[in-house]
N, CA, C and O atoms as CSV, one atom per row, in Angstrom:
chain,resi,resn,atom,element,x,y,z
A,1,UNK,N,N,0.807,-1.201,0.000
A,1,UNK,CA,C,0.000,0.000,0.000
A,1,UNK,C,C,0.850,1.265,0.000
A,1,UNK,O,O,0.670,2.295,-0.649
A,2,UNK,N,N,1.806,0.969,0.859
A,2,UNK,CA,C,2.801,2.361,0.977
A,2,UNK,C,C,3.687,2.862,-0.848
A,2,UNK,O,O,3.806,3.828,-1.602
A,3,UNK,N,N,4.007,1.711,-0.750
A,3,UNK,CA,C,4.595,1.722,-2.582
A,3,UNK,C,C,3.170,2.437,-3.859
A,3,UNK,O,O,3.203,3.328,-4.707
A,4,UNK,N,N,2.321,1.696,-3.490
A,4,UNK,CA,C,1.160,2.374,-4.012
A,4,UNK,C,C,0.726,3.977,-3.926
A,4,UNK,O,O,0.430,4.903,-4.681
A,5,UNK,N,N,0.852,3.751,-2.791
A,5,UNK,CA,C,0.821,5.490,-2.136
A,5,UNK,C,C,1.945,6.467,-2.904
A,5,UNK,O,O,1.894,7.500,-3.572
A,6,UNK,N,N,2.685,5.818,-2.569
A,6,UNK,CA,C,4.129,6.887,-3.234
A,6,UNK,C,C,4.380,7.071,-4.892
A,6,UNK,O,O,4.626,8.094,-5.531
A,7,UNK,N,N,4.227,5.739,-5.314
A,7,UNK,CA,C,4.477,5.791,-7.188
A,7,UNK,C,C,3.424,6.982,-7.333
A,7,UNK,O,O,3.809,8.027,-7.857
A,8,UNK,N,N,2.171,6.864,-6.908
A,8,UNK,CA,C,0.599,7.123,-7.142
A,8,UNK,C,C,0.751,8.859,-7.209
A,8,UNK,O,O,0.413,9.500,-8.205
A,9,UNK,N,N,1.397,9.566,-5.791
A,9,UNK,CA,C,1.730,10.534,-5.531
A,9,UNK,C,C,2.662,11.462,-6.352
A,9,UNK,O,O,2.511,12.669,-6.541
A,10,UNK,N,N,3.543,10.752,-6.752
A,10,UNK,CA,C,4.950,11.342,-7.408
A,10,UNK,C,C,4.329,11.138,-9.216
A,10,UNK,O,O,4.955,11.758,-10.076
A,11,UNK,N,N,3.440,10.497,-9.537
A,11,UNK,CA,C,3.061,10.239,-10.978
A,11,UNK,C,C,1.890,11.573,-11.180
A,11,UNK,O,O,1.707,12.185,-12.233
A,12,UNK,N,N,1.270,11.784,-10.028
A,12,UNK,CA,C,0.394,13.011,-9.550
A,12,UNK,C,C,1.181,14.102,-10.158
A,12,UNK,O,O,1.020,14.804,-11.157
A,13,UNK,N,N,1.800,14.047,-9.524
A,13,UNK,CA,C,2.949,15.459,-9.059
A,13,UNK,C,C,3.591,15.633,-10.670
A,13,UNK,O,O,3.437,16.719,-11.229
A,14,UNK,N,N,4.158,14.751,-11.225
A,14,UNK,CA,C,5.096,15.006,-12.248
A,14,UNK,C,C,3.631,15.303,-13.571
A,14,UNK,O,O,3.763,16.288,-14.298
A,15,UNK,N,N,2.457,14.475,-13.741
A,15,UNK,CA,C,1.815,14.833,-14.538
A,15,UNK,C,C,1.020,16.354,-14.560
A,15,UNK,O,O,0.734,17.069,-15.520
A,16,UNK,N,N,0.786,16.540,-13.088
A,16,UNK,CA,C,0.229,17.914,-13.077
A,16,UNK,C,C,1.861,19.324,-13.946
A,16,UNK,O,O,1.966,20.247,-14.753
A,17,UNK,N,N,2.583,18.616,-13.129
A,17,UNK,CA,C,3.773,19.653,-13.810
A,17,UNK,C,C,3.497,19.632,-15.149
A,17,UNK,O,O,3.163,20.569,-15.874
A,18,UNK,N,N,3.694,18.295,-15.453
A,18,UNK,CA,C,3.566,17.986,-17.458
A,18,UNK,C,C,2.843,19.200,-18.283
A,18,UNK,O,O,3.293,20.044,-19.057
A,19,UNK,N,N,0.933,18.803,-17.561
A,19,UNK,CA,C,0.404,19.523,-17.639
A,19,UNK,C,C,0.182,21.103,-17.911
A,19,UNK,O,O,-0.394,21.579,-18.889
A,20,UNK,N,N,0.782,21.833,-16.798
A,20,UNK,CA,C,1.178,22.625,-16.499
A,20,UNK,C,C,1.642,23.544,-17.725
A,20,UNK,O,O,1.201,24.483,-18.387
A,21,UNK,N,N,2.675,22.814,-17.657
A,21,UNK,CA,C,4.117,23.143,-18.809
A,21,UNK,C,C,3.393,23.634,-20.363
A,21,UNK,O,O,3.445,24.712,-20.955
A,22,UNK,N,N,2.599,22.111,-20.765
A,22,UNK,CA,C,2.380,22.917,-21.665
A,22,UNK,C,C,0.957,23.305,-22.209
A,22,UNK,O,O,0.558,23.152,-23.364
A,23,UNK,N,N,0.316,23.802,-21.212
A,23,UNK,CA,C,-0.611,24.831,-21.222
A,23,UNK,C,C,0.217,25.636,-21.269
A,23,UNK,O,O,0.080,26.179,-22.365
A,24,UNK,N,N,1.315,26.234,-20.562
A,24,UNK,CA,C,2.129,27.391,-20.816
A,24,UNK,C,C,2.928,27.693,-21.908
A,24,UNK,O,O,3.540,28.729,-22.167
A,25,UNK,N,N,2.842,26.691,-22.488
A,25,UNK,CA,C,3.859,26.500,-23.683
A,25,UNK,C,C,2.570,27.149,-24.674
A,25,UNK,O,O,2.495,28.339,-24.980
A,26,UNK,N,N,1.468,25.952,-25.142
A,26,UNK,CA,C,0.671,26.512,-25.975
A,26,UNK,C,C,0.320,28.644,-25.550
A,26,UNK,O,O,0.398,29.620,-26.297
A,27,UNK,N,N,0.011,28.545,-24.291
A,27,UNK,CA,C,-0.565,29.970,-24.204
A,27,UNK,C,C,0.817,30.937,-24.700
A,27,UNK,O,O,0.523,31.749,-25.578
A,28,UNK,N,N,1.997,30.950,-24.339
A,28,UNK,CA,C,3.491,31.237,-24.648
A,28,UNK,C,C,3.078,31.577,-26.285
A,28,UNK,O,O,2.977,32.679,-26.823
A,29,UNK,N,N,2.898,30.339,-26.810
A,29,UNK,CA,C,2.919,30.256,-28.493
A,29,UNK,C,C,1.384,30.866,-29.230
A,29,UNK,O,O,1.389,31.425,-30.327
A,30,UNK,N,N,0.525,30.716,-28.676
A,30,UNK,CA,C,-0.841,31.310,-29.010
A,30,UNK,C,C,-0.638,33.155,-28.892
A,30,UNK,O,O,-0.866,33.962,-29.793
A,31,UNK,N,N,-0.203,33.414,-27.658
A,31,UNK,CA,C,0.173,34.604,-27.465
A,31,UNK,C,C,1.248,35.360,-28.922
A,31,UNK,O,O,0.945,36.214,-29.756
A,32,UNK,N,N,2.521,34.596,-28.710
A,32,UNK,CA,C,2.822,35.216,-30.026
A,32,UNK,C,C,2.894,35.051,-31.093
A,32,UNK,O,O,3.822,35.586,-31.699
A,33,UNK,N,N,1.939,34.233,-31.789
A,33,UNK,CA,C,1.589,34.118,-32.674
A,33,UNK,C,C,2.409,33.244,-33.647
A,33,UNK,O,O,2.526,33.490,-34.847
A,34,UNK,N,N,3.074,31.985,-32.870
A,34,UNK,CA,C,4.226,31.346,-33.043
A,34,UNK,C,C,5.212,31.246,-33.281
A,34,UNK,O,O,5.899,30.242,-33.465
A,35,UNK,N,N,5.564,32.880,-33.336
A,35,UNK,CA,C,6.976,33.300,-33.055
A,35,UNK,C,C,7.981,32.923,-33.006
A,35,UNK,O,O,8.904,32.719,-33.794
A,36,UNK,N,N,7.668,32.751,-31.315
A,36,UNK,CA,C,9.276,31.348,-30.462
A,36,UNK,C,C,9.009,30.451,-31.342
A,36,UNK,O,O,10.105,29.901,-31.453
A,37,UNK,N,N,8.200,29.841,-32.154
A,37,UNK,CA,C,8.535,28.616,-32.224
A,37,UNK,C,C,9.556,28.660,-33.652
A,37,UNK,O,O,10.111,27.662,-34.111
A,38,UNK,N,N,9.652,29.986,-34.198
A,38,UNK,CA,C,10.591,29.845,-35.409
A,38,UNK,C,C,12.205,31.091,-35.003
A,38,UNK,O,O,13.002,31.432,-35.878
A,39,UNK,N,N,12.264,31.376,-34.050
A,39,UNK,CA,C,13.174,32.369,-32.800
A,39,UNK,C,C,14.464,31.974,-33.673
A,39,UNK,O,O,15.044,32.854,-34.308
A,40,UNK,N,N,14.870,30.753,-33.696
A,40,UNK,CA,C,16.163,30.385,-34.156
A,40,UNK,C,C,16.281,30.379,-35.550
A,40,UNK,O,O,17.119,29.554,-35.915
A,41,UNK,N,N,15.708,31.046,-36.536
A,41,UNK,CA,C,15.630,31.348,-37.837
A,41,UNK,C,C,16.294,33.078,-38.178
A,41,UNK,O,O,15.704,34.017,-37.645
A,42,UNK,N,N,17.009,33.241,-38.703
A,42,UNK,CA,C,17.399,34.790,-38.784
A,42,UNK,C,C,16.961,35.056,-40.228
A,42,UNK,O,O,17.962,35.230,-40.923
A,43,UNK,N,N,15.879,35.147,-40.895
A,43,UNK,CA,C,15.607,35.809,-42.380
A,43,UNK,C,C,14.748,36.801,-41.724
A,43,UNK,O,O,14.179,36.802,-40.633
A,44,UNK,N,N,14.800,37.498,-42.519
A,44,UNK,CA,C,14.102,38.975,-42.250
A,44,UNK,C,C,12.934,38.444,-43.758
A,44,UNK,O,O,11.836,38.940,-44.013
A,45,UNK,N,N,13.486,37.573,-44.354
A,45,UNK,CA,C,11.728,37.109,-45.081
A,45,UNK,C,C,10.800,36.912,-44.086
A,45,UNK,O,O,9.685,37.395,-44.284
A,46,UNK,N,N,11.032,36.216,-42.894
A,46,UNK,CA,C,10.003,35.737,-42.024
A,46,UNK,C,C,8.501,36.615,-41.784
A,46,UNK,O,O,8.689,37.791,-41.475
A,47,UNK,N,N,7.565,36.338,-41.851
A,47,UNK,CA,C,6.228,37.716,-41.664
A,47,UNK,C,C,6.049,37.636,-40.150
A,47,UNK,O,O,6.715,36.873,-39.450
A,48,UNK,N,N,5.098,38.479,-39.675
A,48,UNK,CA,C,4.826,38.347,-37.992
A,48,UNK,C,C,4.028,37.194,-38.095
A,48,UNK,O,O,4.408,36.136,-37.593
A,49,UNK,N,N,3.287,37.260,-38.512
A,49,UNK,CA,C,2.799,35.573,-37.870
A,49,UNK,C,C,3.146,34.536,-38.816
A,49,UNK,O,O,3.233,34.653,-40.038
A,50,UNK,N,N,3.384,33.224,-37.913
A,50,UNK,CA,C,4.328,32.539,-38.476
A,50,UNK,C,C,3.866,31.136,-39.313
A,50,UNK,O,O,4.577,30.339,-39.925
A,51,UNK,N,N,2.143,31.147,-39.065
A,51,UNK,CA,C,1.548,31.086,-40.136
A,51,UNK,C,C,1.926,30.989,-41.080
A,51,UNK,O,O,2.387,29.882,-41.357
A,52,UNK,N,N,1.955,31.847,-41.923
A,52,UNK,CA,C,2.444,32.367,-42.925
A,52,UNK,C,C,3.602,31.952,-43.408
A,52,UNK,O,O,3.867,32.008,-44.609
A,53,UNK,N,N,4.425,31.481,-42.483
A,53,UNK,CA,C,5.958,31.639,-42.980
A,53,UNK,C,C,6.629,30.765,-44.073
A,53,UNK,O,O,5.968,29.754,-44.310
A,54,UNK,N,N,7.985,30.910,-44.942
A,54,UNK,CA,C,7.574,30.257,-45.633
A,54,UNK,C,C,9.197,29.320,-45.193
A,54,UNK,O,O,9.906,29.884,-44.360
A,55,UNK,N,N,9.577,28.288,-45.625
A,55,UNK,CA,C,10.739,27.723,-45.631
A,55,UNK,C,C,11.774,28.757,-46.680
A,55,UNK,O,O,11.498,29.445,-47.663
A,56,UNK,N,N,12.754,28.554,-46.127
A,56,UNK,CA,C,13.590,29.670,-46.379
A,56,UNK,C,C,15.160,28.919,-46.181
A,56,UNK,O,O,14.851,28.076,-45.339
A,57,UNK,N,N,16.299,28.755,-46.376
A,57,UNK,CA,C,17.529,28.569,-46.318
A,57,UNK,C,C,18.511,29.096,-45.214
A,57,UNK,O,O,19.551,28.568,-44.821
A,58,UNK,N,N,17.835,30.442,-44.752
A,58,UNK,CA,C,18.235,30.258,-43.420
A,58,UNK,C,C,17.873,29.621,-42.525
A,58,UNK,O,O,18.690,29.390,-41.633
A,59,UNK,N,N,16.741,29.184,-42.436
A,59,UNK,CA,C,16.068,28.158,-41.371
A,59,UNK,C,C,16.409,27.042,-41.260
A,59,UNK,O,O,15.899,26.479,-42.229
A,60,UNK,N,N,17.055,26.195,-40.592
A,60,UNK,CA,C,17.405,24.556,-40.522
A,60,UNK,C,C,15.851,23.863,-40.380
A,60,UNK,O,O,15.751,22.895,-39.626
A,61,UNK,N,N,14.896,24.249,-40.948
A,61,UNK,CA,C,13.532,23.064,-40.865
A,61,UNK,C,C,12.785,24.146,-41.634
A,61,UNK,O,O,13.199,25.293,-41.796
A,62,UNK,N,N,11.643,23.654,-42.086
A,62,UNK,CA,C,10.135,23.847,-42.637
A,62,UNK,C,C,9.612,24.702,-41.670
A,62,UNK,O,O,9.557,24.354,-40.491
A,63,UNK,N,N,9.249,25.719,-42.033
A,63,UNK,CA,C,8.716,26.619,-40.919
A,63,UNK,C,C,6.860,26.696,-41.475
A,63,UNK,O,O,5.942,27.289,-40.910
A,64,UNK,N,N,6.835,26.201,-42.234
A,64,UNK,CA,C,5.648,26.121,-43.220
A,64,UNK,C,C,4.627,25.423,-42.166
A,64,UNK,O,O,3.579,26.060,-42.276
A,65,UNK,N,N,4.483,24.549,-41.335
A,65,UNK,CA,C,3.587,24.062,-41.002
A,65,UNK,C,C,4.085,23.822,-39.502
A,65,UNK,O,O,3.683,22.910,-38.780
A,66,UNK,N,N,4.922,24.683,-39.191
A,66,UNK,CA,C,5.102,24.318,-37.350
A,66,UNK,C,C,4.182,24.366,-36.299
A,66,UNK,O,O,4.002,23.558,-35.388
A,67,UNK,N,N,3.467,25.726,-36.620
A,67,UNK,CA,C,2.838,26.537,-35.657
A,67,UNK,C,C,1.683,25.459,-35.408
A,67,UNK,O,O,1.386,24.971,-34.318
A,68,UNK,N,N,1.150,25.217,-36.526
A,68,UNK,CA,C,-0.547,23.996,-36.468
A,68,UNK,C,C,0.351,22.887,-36.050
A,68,UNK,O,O,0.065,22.439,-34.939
A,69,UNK,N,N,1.318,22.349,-36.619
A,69,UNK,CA,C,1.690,20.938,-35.771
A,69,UNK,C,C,2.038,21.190,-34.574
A,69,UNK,O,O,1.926,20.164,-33.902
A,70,UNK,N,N,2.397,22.032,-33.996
A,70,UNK,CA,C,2.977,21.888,-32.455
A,70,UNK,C,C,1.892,22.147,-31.957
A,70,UNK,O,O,1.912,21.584,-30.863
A,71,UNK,N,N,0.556,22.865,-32.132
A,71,UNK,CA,C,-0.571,22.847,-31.374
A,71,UNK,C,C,-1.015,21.408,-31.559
A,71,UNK,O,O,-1.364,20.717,-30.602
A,72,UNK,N,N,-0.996,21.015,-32.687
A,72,UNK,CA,C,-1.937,19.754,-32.865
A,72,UNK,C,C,-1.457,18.675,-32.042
A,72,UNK,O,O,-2.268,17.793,-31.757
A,73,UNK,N,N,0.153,18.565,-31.452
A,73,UNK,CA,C,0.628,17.872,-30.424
A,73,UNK,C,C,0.201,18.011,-29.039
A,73,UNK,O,O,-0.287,17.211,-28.241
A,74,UNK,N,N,0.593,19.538,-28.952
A,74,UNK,CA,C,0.709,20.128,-27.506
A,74,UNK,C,C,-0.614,19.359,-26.703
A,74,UNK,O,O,-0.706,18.580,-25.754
A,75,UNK,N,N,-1.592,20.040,-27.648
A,75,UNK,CA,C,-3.605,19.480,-27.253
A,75,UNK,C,C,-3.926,18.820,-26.005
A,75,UNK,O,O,-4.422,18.889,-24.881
A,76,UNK,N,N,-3.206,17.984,-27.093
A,76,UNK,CA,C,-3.807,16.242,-26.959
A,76,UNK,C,C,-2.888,15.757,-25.718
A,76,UNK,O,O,-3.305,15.014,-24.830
A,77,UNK,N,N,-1.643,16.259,-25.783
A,77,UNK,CA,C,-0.962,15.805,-25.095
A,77,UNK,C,C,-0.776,16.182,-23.666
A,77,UNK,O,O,-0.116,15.530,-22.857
A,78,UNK,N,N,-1.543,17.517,-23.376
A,78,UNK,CA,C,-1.835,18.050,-22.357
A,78,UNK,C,C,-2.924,17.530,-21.966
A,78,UNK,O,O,-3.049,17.758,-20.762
A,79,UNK,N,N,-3.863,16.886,-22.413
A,79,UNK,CA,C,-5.362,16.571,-22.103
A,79,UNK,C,C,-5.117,15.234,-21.500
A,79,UNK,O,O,-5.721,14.654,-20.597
A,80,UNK,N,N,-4.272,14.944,-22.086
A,80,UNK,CA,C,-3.813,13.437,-21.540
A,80,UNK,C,C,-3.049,13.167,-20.529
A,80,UNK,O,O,-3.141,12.099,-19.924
A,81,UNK,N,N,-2.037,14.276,-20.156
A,81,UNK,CA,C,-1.441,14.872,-18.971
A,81,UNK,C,C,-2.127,14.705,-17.979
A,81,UNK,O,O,-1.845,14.089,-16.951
A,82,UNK,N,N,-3.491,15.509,-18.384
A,82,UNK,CA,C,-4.153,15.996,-17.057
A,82,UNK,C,C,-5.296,14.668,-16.329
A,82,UNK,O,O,-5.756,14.351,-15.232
A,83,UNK,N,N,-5.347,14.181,-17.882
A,83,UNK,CA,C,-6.480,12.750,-17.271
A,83,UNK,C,C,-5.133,11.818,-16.597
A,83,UNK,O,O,-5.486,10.887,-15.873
A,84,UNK,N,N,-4.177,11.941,-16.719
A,84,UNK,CA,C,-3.062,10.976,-16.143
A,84,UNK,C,C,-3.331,11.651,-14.210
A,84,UNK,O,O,-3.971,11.076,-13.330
A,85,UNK,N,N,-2.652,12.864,-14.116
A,85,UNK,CA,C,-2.999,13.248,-12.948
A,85,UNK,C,C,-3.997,12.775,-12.347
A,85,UNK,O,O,-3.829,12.199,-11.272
A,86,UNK,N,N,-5.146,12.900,-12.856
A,86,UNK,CA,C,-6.555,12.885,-12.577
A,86,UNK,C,C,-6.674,11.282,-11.433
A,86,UNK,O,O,-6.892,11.090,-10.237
A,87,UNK,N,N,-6.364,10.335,-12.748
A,87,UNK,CA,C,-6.270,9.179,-12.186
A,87,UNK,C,C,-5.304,8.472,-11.186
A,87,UNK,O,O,-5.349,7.521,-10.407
A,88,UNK,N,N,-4.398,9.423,-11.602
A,88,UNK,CA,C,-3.232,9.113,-10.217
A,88,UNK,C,C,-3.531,9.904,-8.348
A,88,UNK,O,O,-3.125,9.586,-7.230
A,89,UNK,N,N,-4.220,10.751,-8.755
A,89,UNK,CA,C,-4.711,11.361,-7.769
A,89,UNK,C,C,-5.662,10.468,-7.169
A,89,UNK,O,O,-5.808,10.450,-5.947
A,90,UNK,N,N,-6.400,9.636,-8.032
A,90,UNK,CA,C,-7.591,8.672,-7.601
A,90,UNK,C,C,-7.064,7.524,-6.994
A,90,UNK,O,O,-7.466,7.040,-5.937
A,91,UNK,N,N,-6.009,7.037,-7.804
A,91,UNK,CA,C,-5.199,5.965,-7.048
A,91,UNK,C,C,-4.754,6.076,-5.471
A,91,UNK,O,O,-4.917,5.299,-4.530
A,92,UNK,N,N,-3.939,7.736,-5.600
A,92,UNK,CA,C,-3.463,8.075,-4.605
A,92,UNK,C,C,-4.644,8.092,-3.353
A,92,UNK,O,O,-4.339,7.875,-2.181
A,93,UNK,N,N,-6.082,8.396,-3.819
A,93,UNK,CA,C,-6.618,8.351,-2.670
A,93,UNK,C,C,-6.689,6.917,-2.072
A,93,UNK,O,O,-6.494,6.668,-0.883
A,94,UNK,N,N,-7.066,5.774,-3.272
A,94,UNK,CA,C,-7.358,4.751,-2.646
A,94,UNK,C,C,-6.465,3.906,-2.011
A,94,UNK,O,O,-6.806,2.879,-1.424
A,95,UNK,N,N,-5.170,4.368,-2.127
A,95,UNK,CA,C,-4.073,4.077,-1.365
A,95,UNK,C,C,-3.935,4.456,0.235
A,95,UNK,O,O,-3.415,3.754,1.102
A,96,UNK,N,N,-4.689,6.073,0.431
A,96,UNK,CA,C,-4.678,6.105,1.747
A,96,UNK,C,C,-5.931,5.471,2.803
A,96,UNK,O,O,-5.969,5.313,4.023
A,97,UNK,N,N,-7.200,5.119,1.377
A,97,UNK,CA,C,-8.352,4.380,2.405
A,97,UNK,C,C,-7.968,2.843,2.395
A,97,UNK,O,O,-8.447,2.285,3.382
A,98,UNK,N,N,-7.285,2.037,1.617
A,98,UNK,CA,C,-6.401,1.348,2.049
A,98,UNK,C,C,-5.510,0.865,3.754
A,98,UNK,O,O,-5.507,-0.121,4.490
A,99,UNK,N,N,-4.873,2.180,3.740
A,99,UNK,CA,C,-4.047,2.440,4.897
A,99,UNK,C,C,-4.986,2.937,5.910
A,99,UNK,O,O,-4.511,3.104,7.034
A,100,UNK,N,N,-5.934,3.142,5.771
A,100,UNK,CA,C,-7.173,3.745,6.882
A,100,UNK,C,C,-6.764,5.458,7.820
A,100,UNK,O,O,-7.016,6.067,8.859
A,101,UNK,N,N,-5.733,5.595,6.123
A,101,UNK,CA,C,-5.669,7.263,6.420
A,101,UNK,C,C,-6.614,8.188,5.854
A,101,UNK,O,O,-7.322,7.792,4.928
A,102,UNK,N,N,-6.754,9.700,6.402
A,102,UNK,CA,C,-7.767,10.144,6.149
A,102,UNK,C,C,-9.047,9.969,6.045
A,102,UNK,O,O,-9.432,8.810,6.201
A,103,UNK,N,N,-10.160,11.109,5.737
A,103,UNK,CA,C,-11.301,11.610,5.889
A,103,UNK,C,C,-12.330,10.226,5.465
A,103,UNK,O,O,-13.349,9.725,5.940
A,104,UNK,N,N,-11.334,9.918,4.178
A,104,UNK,CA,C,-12.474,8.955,3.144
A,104,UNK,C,C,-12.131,7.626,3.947
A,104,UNK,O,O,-12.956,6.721,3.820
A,105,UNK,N,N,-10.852,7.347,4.884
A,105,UNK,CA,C,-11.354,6.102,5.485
A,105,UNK,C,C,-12.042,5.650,6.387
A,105,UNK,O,O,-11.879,4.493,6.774
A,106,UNK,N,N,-12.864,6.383,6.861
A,106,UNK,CA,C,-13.829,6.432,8.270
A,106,UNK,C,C,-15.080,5.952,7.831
A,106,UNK,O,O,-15.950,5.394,8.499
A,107,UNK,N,N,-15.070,6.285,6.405
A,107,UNK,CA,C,-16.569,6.190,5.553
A,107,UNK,C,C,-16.604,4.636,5.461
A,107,UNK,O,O,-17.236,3.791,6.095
A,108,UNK,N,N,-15.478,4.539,4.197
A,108,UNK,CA,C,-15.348,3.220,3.737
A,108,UNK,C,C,-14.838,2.101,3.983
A,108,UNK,O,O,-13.891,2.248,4.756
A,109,UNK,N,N,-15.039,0.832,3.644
A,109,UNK,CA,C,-14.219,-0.214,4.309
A,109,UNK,C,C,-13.361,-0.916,3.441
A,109,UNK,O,O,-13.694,-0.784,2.263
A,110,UNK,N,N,-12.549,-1.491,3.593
A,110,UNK,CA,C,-11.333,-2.326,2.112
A,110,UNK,C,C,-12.316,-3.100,1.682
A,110,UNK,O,O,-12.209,-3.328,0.476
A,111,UNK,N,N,-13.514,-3.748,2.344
A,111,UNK,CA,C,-14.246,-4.713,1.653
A,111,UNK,C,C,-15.226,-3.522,0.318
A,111,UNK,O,O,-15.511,-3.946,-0.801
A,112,UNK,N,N,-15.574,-2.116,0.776
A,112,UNK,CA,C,-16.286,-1.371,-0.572
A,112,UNK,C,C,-15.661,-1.376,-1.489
A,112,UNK,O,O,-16.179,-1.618,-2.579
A,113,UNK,N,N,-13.845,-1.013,-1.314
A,113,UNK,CA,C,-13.229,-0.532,-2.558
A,113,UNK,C,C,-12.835,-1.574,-3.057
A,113,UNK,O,O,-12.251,-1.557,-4.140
């Protein structure tokens, strides 16, 4: 139960960060209009939004389709982040009514869960 408790906790912890991250990342990149995400490119072809942009020879990659693919990653991958937390948090509880710690173990018995 204690091993349960702890993986359960620390998988919590690191997915909410995950999470976290890149909601900040997308809002970071939504904000400027995907900008950062072409920063390491020096053409002054580049337009403000990066949309638009086109592949170019100074750029080491395709700048043509970054901005929609890195959202189309980020998404999903944050949504999935957060249902990871979600469920590790759930684990984590049933780890402490398990151990007959806390609020929820007074209620329930190891024979409900």
């Amino acid at each position: 139960h204690w091993t349960l408790l702890s993986v359960s906790l620390l998988n919590c912890l690191l997915s909410t960060a995950c999470s976290v991250g890149l909601a900040l990342a997308i809002a970071l990149t939504v904000h400027s209009r995907g900008m950062h995400l072409v920063r390491g490119c020096l053409s002054s072809a580049l337009p403000d939004d990066a949309r638009g942009a086109i592949a170019t020879n100074d750029c080491p990659f395709n700048t043509t389709r970054i901005y929609d693919t890195a959202l189309a990653l980020w998404v999903p991958a944050m949504l999935l982040a957060a249902a990871e937390a979600v469920l590790s948090g759930r684990c984590c509880l049933v780890a402490l009514i398990f151990r007959g710690i806390g609020p929820c173990a007074r209620s329930y018995s190891k024979e409900q869960v």
